[in-house]
C-alpha positions, 0 to 999 in steps of 0.5 A: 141234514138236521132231525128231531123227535119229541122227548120220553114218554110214558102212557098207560096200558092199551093206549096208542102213542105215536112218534113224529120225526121232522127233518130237512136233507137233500133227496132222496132220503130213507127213512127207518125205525128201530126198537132198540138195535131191531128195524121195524116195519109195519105190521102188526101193532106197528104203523109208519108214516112217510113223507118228503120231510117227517115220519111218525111211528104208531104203537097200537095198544101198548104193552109192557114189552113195549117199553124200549128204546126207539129210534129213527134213522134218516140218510142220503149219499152224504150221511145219516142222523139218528133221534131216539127217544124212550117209551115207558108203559105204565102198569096198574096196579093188581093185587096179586095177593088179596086179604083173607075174605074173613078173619075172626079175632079174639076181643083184645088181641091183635089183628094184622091185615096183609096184601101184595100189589104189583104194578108200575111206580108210584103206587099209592096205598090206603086203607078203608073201614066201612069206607071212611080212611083209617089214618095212623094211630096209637090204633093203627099202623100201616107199612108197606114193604116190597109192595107187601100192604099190611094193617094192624089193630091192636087191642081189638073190641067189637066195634072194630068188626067191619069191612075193611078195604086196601086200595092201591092206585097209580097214574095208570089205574086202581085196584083193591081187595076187601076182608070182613073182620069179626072181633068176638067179644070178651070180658076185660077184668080178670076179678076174683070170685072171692071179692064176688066179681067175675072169675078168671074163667069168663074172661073170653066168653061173648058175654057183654058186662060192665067191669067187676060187676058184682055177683049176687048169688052163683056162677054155672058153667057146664058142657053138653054136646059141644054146646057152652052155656054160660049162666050168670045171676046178678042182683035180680037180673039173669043173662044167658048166652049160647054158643053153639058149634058150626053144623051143615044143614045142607052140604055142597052138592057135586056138579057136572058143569060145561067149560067155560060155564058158571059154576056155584057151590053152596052151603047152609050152615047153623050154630053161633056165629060168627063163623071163619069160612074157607074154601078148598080144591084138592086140599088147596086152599082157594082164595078170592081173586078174578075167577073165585068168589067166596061169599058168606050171607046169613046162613048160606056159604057160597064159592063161585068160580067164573068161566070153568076150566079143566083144572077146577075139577077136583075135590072141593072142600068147605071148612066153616069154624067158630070158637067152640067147633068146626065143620066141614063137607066136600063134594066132587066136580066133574067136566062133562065131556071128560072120558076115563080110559082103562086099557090093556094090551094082550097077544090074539090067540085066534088070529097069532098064526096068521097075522102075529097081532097085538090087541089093544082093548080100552074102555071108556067110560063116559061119566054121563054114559054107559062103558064103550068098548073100543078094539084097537088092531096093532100089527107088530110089523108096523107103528100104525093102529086100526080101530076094529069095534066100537060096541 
C-alpha cells in the first residue's frame, strides 16, 4: 500500500484550503484524518471526502488556531501508512499600538514617532510624509525593534509639519496609522541686544525673520491676560504676532445615546494654533483605533466612538493645548435603558407576629424617568422573594 499528500502550506486568513490524499492497497480501506494526535471528522468548518483511492480534507475559513499538523491515515488487515503535511495561517498585519493622532514639536528639536504592529512574518514597514516615502537620512532614522515602528527627525523647522503615515504589509495583508505633526516656529540665532541683533528672549517665539536681523529702534514685550505680544520695529517695517491661549467657544455636551449606536462628541475651540488635543474616559486616555476616531478641523475638535458599548459610559474629557495655555471640558455619557438601584433591608413591623418577614424595598431610578418603587417580600423560612408593589 503507497500513499501521498501535497507538501506545506501556508495561506492567509479566511481562506479555504483543501488536502488531497491518493493511495493504492487492497479493499477495504479506512481512511482517517488527524490535527495533530486528535481525529477529525466533519462538522463544522471541517469537510472530508472519500472514495476507493483518495481522500481530501477541507478547511473552511481558516484561522490562527488552525495552524497545526495534519495527517491522513490509511489501513486495511495488512497494515497502515501515515502522510502528514502542515498548515501555517498567515496573519496581517494590525497596528496594536497606533501613532499620537497629534503632535506638536518646538522648531529645532527633535520629533520621534512610534507604533507597534503585530502579525505573522515577514512584515514590511515604511513611512510616508504627505504620501511620498521618507527614506533614511542625515534627517531621518527609521528602526523597528520587537515589531515597535519608530521615526525620528532631528532639527525640526516648519516645513516638517505634515501627515506622516507608518504602513506595514505582508503577503497576508496591510495596515497603517497616521499622526499630523505641527513644528512651531522659531527663531535660529541667539544675538545679543547689544550688536542690535535679536535678544536671546525671542529665540522661540512664532516669529519668521531672517538671522541677525538688525533692530533699528526697540524690542516690547508684555503679558495681559495669557495673551503673548511680541512687537518688533526694524528700519521702516513693523511685525506683530499674537498668540493666544486655547478657549472653549462651545464645551462637549452630555449624551444619552442606544447601544450599539453612533456616538459624537464635539467641541469648538479658539486661540493660536496650533493646538495638541487629546481625549479622555474616566481619565484614561482614548487613542485612535477601529472604535475611537479623534479629528481636528478648523476650530471644531470631535471623537466619535462607533457601535457603543456599555463600557463607554463614563466621564469624557477634552484637553485641548498650545505653547501659551490649556483648556479643557467634560460632559458625562449614559446608556439608555440603564437603571440605578438604591435598596435596604428592614424587618415589617405589621406583619412580624404573623409571618416573621423581611422586607426589601428598592428604588430604581430610570435616567429618563421618574423613581419606581419596588417591595420585595423574603420570608425568612425560605430563599425565595415575591415582589408585592410595583408603584
Amino acid at each position: 500500500m503507497a500513499g501521498s499528500i501535497c507538501a506545506k502550506l501556508r495561506t492567509r486568513l479566511g481562506t479555504t484550503v483543501s488536502f488531497k490524499a491518493a493511495f493504492t492497497g487492497t479493499a477495504p480501506l479506512a481512511v482517517k484524518w488527524f490535527r495533530e494526535e486528535k481525529e477529525i471528522v466533519t462538522g463544522g468548518t471541517y469537510f472530508i471526502k472519500k472514495d476507493a483511492s483518495s481522500s481530501s480534507l477541507e478547511i473552511h475559513s481558516v484561522k490562527p488556531s488552525d495552524s497545526a499538523k495534519y495527517t491522513c491515515q490509511v489501513s486495511n488487515d495488512a497494515g497502515k501508512v501515515d502522510c502528514t503535511t502542515v498548515l501555517f495561517v498567515k496573519e496581517p498585519p494590525v497596528f496594536v499600538r497606533k501613532l499620537e493622532a497629534t503632535k506638536l514639536v518646538t522648531s529645532g528639536d527633535t520629533a520621534r514617532l512610534e507604533c507597534k504592529v503585530t502579525g505573522s512574518p515577514v512584515i514590511s514597514l515604511k513611512w510616508f510624509k504627505d504620501e511620498m516615502e521618507i527614506s533614511s537620512s542625515p534627517k531621518y532614522t527609521m528602526a523597528v525593534t520587537d515589531l515597535i515602528a519608530s521615526l525620528e527627525m532631528v532639527d525640526c523647522t516648519v516645513g516638517d509639519s505634515g501627515d506622516y503615515v507608518c504602513v506595514a504589509s505582508s503577503e497576508a495583508g496591510s495596515d497603517r496609522c497616521s499622526s499630523t505633526v505641527t513644528v512651531k516656529g522659531g527663531f535660529s540665532t541667539d544675538a545679543s541686544p547689544h550688536t542690535g541683533t535679536l535678544p536671546a528672549f525671542l529665540e522661540k517665539t512664532h516669529l519668521q525673520l531672517p538671522s541677525k536681523t538688525p533692530v533699528n529702534s526697540f524690542i516690547l514685550t508684555f503679558w495681559h491676560y495669557h495673551l503673548y505680544v511680541y512687537s518688533i520695529v526694524m528700519r521702516s517695517h513693523a511685525c506683530c504676532f499674537l498668540l493666544e491661549p486655547p478657549l472653549f467657544m462651545r464645551s462637549l455636551e452630555p449624551k444619552d445615546v442606544v447601544k450599539g449606536s453612533e456616538m459624537m462628541l464635539e467641541g469648538q475651540v479658539t486661540g493660536s494654533a496650533p493646538f495638541t488635543v487629546s481625549f479622555y474616559k474616566n481619565t484614561k486616555l482614548i487613542r485612535n483605533d477601529k472604535r475611537h476616531r479623534i479629528t481636528v478641523k478648523d476650530d471644531l475638535v470631535a471623537l466619535q466612538v462607533l457601535a457603543v458599548e456599555a463600557g463607554d459610559v463614563g466621564l469624557y474629557q477634552c484637553t485641548v493645548e498650545n505653547e501659551v495655555g490649556k483648556a479643557s471640558c467634560d460632559c458625562q455619557v449614559t446608556l439608555k435603558g440603564l437603571f440605578r438601584c438604591y435598596g435596604f433591608i428592614f424587618k415589617s413591623t405589621f406583619f412580624a407576629h404573623t409571618y416573621k418577614s423581611a422586607f426589601s424595598v428598592c428604588f430604581l431610578s430610570y435616567n429618563t424617568g421618574p423613581s419606581l418603587l419596588i417591595l420585595v417580600w423574603q420570608p425568612s423560612t425560605c430563599n425565595c422573594s415575591r415582589l408585592l408593589y410595583f408603584l
